[in-house]
ROVOPA-901449 format. One record per residue (C-alpha): z, x, y. Coordinates in nm, 2 decimals, decimal comma. Last residue first. Layout:
ROVOPA-901449
+--------+--------+--------+
!     c3 !     c1 !     c2 !
+--------+--------+--------+
!      Z !      X !      Y !
...
+--------+--------+--------+
***
This chain:
ROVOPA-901449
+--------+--------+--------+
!     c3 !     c1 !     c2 !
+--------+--------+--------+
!  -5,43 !   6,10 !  -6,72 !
!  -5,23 !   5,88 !  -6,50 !
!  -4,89 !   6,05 !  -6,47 !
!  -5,05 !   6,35 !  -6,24 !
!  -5,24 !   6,08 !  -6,07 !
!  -4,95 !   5,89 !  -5,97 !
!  -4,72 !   6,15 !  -5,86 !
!  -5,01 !   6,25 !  -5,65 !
!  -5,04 !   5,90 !  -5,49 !
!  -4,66 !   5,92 !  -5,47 !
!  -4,62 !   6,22 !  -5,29 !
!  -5,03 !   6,13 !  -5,08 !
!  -4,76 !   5,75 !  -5,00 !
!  -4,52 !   5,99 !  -4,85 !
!  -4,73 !   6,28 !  -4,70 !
!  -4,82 !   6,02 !  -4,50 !
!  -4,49 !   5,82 !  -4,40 !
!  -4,37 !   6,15 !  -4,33 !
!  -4,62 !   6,22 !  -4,05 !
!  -4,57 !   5,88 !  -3,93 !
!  -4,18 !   5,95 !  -3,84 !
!  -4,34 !   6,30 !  -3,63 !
!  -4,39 !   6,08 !  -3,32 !
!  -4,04 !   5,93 !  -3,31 !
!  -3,85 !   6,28 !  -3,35 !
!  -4,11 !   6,43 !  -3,13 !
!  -4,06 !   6,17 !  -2,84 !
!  -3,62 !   6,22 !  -2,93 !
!  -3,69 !   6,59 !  -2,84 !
!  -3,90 !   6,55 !  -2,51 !
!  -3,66 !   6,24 !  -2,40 !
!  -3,41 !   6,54 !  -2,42 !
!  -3,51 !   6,77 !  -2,16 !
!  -3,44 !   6,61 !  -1,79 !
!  -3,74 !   6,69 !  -1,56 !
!  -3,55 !   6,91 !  -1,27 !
!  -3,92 !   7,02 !  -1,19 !
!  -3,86 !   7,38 !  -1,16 !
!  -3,60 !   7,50 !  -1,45 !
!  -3,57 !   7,19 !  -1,68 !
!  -3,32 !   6,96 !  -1,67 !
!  -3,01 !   7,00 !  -1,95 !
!  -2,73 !   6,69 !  -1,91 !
!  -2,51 !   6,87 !  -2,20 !
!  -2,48 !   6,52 !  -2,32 !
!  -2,86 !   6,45 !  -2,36 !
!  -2,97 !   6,81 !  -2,48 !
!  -2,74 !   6,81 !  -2,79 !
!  -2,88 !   6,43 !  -2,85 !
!  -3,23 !   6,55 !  -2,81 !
!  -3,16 !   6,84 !  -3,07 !
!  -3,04 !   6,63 !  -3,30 !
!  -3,30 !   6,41 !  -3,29 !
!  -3,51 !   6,70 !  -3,35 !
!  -3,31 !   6,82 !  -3,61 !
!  -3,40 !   6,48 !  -3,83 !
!  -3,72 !   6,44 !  -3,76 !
!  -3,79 !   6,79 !  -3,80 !
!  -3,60 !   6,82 !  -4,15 !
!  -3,83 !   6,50 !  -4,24 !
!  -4,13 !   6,71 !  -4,16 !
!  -4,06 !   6,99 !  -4,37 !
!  -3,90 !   6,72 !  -4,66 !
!  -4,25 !   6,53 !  -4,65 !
!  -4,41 !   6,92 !  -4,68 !
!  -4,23 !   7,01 !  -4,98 !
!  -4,30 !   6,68 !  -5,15 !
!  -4,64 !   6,67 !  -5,08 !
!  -4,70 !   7,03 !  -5,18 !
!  -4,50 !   6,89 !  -5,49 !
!  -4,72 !   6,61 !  -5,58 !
!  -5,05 !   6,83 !  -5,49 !
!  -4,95 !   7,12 !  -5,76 !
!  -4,87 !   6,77 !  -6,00 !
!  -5,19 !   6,58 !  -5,96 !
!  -5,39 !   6,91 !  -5,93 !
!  -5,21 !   7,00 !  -6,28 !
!  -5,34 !   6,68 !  -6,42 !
!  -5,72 !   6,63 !  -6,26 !
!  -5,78 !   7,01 !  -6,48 !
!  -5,76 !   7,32 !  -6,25 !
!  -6,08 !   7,40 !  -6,04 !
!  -5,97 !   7,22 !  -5,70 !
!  -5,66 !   7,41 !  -5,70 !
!  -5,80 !   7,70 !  -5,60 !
!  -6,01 !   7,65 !  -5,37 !
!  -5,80 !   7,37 !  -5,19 !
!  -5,65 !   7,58 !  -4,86 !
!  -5,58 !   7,30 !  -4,68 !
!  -5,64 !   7,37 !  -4,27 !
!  -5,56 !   7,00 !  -4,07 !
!  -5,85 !   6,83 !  -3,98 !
!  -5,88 !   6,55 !  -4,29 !
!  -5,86 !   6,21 !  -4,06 !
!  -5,51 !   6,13 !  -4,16 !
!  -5,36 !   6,48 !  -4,10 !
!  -5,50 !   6,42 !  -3,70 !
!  -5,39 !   6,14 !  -3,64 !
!  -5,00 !   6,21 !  -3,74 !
!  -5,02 !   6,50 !  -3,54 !
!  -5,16 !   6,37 !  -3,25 !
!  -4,82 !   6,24 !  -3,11 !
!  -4,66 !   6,53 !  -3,11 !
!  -4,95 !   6,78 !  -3,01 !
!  -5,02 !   6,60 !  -2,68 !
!  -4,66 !   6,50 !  -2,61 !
!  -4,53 !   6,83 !  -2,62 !
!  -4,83 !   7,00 !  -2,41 !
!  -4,71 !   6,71 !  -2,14 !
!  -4,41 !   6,85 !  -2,17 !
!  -4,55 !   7,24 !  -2,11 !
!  -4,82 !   7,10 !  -1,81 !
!  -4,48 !   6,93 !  -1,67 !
!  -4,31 !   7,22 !  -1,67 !
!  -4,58 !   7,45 !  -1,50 !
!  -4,68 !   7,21 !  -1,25 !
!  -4,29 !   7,19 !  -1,12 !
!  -4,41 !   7,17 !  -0,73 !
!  -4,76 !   7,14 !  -0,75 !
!  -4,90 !   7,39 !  -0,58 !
!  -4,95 !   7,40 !  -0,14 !
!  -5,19 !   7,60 !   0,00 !
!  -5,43 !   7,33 !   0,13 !
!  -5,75 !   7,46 !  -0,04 !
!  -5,65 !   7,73 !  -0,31 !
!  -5,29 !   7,56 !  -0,41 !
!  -5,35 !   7,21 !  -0,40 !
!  -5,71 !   7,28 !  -0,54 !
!  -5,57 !   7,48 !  -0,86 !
!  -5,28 !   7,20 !  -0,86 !
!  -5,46 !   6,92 !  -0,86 !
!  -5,67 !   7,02 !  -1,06 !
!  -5,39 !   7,18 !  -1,37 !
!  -5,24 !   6,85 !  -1,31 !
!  -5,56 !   6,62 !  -1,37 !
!  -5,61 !   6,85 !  -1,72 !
!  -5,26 !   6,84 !  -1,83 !
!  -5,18 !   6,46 !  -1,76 !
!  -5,52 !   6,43 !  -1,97 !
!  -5,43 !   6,57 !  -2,24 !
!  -5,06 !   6,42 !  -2,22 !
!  -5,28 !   6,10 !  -2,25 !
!  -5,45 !   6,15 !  -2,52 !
!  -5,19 !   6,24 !  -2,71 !
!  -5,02 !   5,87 !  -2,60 !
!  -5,39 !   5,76 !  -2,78 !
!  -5,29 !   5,93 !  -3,07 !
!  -4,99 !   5,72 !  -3,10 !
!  -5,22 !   5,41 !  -3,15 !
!  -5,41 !   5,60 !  -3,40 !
!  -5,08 !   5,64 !  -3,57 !
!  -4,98 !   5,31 !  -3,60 !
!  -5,37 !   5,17 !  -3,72 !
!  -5,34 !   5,47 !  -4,03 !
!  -4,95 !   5,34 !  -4,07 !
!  -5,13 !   5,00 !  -4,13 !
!  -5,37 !   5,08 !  -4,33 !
!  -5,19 !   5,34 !  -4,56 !
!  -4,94 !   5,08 !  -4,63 !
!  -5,22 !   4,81 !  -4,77 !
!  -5,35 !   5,10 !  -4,95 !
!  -4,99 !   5,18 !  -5,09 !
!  -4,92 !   4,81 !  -5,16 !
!  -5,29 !   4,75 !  -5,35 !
!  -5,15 !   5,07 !  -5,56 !
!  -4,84 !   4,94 !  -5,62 !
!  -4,98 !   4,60 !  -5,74 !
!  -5,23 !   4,78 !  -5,97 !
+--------+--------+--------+
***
């Protein structure tokens, strides 16, 4: 029962990290939405765009869906196809779920890891972006950090599977 009270106690507090990086989401939401403004009234009433609107709209884009992922697979709104699964004995859901768990924890730990990669490829070849000169690998090493929860998830559901397939 100890591991269990450690994997709620877990849970909780990657739950409380993750709804904090949901809030940085939030943000690149709304870093889209003023831009896209104040760039359609830039543009129609004073004739003048915002210079690089287009790349930041597409980093900002980056940020949204990065840092909402985690969020977002806590509170259920991801697609899981469960039809079929959900009519097999509690045993073989335990170990179908286990390795779904484990196949998508190594998905998302091959993004962590290339991701970094990626940022530290982008960092020493000095790559900007086209229009806004917005240096590229800060993007990279924010989907690295932001995707680190999203292991931690599928994690704990591995062993919570792992646990239930062993249980009965």
């Amino acid at each position: 029962m100890r591991f269990g009270n450690f994997l709620n106690k877990f849970e909780r507090l990657n739950r409380v990290v993750s709804g904090g990086l949901e809030w940085i989401g939030v943000a690149g939401l709304l870093v889209i939405a003023a831009v896209t403004c104040i760039d359609i009234v830039g543009s129609k009433v004073f004739l003048r765009p915002v210079p690089g609107s287009v790349d930041i709209n597409g980093f900002s884009q980056i940020i949204a869906i990065a840092f909402a992922i985690a969020f977002t697979e806590i509170i259920g709104r991801h697609v899981r196809v469960e039809f079929f699964v959900s009519r097999l004995p509690w045993r073989a859901q335990g170990i179908i779920n286990s390795f779904t768990s484990l196949l998508t924890l190594a998905l998302f730990i091959l993004i962590v890891w290339r991701s970094f990669v990626l940022g530290l490829s982008l960092q020493a070849s000095g790559q900007v972006s086209s229009t806004a000169r917005i240096p590229l690998y800060p993007f990279a090493y924010a989907i690295s950090f932001a995707v680190i929860p999203v292991c931690l998830i599928f994690l704990v559901e591995f062993l919570r599977s792992v646990a239930q397939g062993i249980k009965r």
